[in-house]
C-alpha positions in Angstrom: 38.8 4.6 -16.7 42.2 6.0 -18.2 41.1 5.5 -21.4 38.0 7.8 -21.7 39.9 11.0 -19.5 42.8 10.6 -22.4 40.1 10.7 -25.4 38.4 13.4 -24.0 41.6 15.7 -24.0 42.5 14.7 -26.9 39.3 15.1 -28.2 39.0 18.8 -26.3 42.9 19.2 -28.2 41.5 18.3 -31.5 38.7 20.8 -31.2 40.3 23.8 -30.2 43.3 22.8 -32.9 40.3 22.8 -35.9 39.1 26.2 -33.9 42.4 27.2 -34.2 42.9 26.7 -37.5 39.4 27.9 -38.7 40.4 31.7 -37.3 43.9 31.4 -39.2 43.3 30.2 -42.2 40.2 32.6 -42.4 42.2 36.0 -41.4 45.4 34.8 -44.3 41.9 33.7 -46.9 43.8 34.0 -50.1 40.1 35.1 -51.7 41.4 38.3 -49.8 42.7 41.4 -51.4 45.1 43.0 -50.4 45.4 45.8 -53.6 42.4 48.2 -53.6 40.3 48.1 -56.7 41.5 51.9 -57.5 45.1 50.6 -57.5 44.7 47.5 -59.6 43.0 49.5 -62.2 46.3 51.9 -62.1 48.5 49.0 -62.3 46.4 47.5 -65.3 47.0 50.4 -67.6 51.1 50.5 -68.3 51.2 54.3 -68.7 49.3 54.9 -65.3 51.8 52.0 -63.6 54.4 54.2 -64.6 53.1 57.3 -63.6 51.9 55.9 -60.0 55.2 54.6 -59.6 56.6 58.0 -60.3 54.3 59.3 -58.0 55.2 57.6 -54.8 58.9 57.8 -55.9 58.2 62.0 -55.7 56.2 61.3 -52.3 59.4 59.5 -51.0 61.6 62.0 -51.8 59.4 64.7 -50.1 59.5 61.8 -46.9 63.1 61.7 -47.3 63.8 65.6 -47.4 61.4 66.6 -44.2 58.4 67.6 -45.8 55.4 67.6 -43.2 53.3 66.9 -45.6 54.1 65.1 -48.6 51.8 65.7 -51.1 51.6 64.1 -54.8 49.3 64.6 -57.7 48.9 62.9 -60.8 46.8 62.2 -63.5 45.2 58.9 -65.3 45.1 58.4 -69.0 41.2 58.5 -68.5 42.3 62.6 -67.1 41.5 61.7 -63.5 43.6 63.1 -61.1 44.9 61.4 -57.7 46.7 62.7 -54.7 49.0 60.8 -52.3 49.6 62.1 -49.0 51.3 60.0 -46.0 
């Protein structure tokens, strides 16, 4: 009679462990991205990397100093221009 109650539980244990791990390994899914398409076309071209990096350096330094609102634009080598806010 032992026997069945402790494979049950264990059984009940196994389940919600596969639950478990269904729900984790689904939310940290390495399929998902956690760059936005807009930024890893930026970080593709070298001269836009640079000047994005530029960019939130300025909007740090804006942080830093008090600014209520940071505010940076820049521009693409395709001419498009981008503004960063916090």
């Amino acid at each position: 009679m032992r026997q069945p109650l402790i494979n049950r539980i264990m059984n009940t244990f196994r389940q919600i462990f596969t639950a478990l791990s269904n729900v984790v390994g689904s939310y940290f899914d390495s399929d998902m991205d956690a760059m936005r398409p807009k930024v890893k076309e930026i970080y593709s071209n070298p001269k836009d990397r640079e000047e994005f990096q530029k960019a939130l350096d300025n909007l740090r330094q804006q942080e830093m100093s008090g600014s209520k609102k940071p505010k940076v634009t820049f521009k693409l080598s395709n001419d498009e221009e981008i503004t960063l806010t916090t």
